[in-house]
C-alpha positions as YAML, in Angstrom:
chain: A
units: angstrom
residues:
- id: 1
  name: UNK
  ca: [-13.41, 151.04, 61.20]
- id: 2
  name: UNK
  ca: [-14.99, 153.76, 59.95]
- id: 3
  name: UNK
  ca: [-15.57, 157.38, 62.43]
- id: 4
  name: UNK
  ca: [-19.32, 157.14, 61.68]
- id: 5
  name: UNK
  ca: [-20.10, 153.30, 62.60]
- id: 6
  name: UNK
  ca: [-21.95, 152.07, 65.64]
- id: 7
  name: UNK
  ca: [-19.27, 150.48, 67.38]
- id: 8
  name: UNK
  ca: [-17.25, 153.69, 68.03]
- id: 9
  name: UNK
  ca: [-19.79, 154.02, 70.69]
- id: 10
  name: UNK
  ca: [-19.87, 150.91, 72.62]
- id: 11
  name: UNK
  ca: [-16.85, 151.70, 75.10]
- id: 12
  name: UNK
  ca: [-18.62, 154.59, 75.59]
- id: 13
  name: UNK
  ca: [-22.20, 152.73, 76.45]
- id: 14
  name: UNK
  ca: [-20.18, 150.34, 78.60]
- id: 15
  name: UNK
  ca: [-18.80, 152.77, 80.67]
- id: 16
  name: UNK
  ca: [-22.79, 154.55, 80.76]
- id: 17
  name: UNK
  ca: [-23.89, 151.33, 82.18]
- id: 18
  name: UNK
  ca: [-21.10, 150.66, 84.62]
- id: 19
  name: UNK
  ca: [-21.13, 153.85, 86.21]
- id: 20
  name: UNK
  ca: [-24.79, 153.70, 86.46]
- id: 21
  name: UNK
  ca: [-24.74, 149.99, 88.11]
- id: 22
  name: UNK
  ca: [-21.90, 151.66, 90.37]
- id: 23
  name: UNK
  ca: [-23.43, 154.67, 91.00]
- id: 24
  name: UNK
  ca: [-26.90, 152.62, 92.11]
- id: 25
  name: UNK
  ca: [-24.74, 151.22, 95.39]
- id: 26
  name: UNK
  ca: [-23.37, 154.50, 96.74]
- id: 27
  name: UNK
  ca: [-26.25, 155.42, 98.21]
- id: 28
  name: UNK
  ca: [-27.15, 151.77, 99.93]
- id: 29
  name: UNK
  ca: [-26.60, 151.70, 103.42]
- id: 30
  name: UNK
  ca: [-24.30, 148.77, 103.66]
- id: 31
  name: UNK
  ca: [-26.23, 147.37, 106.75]
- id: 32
  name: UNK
  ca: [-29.46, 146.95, 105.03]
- id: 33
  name: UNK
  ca: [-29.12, 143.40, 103.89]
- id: 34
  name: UNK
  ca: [-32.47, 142.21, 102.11]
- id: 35
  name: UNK
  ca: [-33.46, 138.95, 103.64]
- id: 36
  name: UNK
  ca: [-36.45, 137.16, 101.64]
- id: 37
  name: UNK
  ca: [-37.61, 135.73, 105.55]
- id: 38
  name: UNK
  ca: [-39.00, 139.05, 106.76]
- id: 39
  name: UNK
  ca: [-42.92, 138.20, 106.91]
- id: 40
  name: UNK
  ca: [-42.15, 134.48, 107.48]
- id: 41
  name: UNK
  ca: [-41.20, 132.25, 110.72]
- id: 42
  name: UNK
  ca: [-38.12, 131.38, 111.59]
- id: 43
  name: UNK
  ca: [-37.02, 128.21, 109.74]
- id: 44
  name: UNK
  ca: [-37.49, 124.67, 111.44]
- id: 45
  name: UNK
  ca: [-34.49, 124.01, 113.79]
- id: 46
  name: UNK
  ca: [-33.80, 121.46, 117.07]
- id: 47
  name: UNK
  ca: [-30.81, 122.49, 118.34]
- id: 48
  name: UNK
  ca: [-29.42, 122.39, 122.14]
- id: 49
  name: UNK
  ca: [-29.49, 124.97, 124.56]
- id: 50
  name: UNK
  ca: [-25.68, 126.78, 125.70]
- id: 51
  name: UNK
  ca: [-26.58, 127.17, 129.26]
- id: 52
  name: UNK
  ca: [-29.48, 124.00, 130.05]
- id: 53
  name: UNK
  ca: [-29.69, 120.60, 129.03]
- id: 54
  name: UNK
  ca: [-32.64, 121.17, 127.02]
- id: 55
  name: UNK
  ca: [-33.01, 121.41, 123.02]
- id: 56
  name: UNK
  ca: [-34.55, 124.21, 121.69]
- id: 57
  name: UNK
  ca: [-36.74, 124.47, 118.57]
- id: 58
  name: UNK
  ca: [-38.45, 127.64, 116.29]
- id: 59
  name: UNK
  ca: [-41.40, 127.55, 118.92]
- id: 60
  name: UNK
  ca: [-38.84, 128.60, 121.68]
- id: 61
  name: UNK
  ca: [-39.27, 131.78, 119.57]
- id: 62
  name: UNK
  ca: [-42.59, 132.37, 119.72]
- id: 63
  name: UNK
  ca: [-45.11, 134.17, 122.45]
- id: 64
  name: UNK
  ca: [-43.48, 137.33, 122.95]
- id: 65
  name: UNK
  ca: [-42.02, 140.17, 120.90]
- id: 66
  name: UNK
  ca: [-38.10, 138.87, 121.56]
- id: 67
  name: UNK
  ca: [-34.76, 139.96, 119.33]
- id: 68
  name: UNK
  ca: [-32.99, 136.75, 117.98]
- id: 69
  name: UNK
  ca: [-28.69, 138.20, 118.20]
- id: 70
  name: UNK
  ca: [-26.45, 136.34, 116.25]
- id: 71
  name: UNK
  ca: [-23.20, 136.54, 118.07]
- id: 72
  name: UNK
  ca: [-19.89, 134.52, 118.61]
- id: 73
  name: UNK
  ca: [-16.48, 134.88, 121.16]
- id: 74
  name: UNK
  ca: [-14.34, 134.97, 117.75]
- id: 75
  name: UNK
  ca: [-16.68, 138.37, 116.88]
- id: 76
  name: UNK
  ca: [-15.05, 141.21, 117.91]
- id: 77
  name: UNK
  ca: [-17.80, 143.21, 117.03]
- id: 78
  name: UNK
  ca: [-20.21, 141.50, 118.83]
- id: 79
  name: UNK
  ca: [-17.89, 142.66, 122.24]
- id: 80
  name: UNK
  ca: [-18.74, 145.84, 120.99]
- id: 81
  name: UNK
  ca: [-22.40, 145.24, 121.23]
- id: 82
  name: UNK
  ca: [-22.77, 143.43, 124.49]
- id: 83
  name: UNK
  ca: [-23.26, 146.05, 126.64]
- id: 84
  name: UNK
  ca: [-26.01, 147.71, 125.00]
- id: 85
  name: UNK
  ca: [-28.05, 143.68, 125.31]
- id: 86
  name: UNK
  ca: [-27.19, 143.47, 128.72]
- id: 87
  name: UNK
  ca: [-28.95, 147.19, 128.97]
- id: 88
  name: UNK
  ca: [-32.04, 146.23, 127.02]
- id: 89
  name: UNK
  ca: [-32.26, 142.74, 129.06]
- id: 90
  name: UNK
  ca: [-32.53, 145.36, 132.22]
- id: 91
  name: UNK
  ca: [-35.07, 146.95, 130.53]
- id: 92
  name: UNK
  ca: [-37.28, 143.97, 130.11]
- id: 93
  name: UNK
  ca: [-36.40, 143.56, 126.22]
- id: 94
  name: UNK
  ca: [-36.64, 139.41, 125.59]
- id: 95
  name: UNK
  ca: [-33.63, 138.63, 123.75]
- id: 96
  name: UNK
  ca: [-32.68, 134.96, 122.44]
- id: 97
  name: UNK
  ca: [-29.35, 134.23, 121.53]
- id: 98
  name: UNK
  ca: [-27.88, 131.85, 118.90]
- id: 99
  name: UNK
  ca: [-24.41, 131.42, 119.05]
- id: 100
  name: UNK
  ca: [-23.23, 130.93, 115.84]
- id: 101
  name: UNK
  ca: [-20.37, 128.93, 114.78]
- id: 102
  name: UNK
  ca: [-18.42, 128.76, 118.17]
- id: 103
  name: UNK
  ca: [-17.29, 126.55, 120.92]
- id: 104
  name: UNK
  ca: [-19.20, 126.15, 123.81]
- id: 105
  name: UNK
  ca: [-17.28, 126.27, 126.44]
- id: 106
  name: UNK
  ca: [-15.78, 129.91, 125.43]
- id: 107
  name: UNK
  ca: [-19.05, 130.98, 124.89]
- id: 108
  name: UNK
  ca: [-20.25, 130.02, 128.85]
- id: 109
  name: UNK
  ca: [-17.32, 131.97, 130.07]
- id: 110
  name: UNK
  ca: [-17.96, 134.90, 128.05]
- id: 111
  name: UNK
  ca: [-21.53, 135.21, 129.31]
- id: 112
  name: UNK
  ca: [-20.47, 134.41, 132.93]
- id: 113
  name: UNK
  ca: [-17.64, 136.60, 132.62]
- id: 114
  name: UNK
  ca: [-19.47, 139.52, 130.49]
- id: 115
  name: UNK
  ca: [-22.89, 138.84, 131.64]
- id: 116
  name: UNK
  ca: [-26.04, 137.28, 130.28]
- id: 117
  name: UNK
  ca: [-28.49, 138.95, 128.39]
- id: 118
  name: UNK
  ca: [-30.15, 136.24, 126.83]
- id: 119
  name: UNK
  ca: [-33.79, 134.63, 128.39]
- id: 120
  name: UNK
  ca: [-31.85, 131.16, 126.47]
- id: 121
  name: UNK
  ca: [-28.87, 130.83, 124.20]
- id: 122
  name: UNK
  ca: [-29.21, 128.24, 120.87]
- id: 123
  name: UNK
  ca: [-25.81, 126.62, 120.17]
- id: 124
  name: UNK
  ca: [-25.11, 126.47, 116.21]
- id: 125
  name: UNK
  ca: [-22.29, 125.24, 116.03]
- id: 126
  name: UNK
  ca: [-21.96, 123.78, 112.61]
- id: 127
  name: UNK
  ca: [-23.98, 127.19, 111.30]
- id: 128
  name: UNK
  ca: [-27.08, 125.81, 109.91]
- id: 129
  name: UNK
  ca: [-29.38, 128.00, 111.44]
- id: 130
  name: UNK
  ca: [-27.53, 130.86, 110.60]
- id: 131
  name: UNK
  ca: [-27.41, 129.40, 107.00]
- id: 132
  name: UNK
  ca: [-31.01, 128.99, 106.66]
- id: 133
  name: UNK
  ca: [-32.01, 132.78, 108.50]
- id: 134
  name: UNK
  ca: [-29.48, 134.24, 105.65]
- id: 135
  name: UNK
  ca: [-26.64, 135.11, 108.23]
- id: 136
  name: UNK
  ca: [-23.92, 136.83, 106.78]
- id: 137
  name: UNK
  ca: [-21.77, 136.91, 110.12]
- id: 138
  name: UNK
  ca: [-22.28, 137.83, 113.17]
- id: 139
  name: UNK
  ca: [-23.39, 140.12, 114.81]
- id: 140
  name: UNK
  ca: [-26.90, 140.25, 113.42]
- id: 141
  name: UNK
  ca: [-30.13, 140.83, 114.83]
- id: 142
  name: UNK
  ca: [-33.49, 139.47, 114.43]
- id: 143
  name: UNK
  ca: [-37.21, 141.17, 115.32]
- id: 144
  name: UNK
  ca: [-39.35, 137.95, 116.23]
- id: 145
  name: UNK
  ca: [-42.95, 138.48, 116.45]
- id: 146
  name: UNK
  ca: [-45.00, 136.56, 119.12]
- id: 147
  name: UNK
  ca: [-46.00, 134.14, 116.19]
- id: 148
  name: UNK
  ca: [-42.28, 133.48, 115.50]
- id: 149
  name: UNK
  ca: [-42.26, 135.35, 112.25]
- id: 150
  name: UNK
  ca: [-39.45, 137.88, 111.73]
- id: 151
  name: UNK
  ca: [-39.81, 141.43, 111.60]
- id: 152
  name: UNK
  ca: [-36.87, 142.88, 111.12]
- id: 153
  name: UNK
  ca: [-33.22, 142.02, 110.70]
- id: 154
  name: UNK
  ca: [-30.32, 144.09, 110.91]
- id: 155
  name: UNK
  ca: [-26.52, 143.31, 109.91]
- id: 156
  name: UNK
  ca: [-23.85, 144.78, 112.33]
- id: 157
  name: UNK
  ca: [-23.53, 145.92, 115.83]
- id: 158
  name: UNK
  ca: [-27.05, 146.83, 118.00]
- id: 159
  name: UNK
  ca: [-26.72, 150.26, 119.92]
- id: 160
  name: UNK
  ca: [-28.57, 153.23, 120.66]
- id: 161
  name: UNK
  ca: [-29.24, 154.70, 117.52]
- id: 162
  name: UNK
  ca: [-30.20, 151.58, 115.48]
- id: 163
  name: UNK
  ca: [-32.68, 150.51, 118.13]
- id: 164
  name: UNK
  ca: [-34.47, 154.19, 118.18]
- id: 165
  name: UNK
  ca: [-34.44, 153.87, 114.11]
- id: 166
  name: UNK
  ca: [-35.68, 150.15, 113.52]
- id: 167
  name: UNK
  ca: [-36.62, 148.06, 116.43]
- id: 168
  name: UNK
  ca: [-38.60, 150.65, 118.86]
- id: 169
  name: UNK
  ca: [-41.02, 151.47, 116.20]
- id: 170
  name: UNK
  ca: [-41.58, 148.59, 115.23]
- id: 171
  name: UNK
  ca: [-42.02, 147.02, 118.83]
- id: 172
  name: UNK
  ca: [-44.44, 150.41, 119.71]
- id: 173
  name: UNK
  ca: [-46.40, 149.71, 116.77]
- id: 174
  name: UNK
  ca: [-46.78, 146.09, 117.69]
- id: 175
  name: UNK
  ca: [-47.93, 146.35, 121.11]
- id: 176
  name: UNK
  ca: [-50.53, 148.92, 119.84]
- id: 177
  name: UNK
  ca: [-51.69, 146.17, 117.50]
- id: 178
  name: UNK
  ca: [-51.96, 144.03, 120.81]
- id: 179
  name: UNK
  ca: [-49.00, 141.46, 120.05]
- id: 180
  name: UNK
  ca: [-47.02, 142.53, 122.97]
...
């Protein structure tokens, strides 16, 4: 191969393009997951309640600004988390809960044992819901408009500083907008 011909430069136009698809990444935060349903309701489900004997559906989302959490007694994260819900339950936050992938027993004695943040608690056991909202694991949080539509959603752990960033803005705004 000659010094002059084209293909002396294509390890060099790889490594161009890989470092700039790398590079593109680093400055992602890793918790800002895309999901395609933000502007759209929450996907069709009838699934049965953790705590009543009643099945709930997408239009037990509906009515009220509410958070949808995503959480599970196998999450060890979502231990982490709990106390912050049970705060924003005190401070009259509506928060549905789907309990993703878990047994239910566990899960009852977790709530009774931990407290119970959530107005009702979806059981998904087999993780179809989850599937179809784009969960990636738990915990994960959804902002539910009063038209069941979703907001927001955030990957990882609800606390202070994620719900002065995302949520309260967006839950200000809303009421101003007279959806509260």
């Amino acid at each position: 191969m000659k010094a002059n011909s084209p293909w002396v430069f294509l390890p060099l136009v790889g490594f161009v393009l890989l470092a700039v698809l790398l590079g593109s990444g680093l400055g992602r935060d890793p918790q800002e997951l895309p999901s395609a349903l933000v502007g759209k309701p929450v996907p069709t489900f009838s699934l049965p309640s953790l705590m009543t004997d009643e099945t709930l559906t997408q239009d037990s989302l509906k009515g009220r600004w509410q958070l949808l959490n995503v959480w599970a007694t196998w999450c060890p994260t979502c231990y982490v988390e709990h106390p912050f819900l049970l705060e924003l339950a005190a401070r009259g936050v509506a928060i549905a809960g789907l309990n993703y992938k878990d047994d239910s027993a566990p899960a009852r004695q977790y709530l009774a044992e931990q407290g119970n943040p959530f107005t009702h608690v979806i059981v998904d056991a087999d993780g179809q819901l989850g599937l179809d909202l784009g969960v990636y694991g738990a915990p994960e949080t959804f902002l539910i408009n009063p038209d069941g539509e979703i907001v927001l959603r955030h990957a990882g752990d609800l606390n202070a500083r994620v719900w002065q960033e995302k949520f309260a803005p967006l839950l200000e705004q809303g009421s101003q907008e007279g959806g509260a």
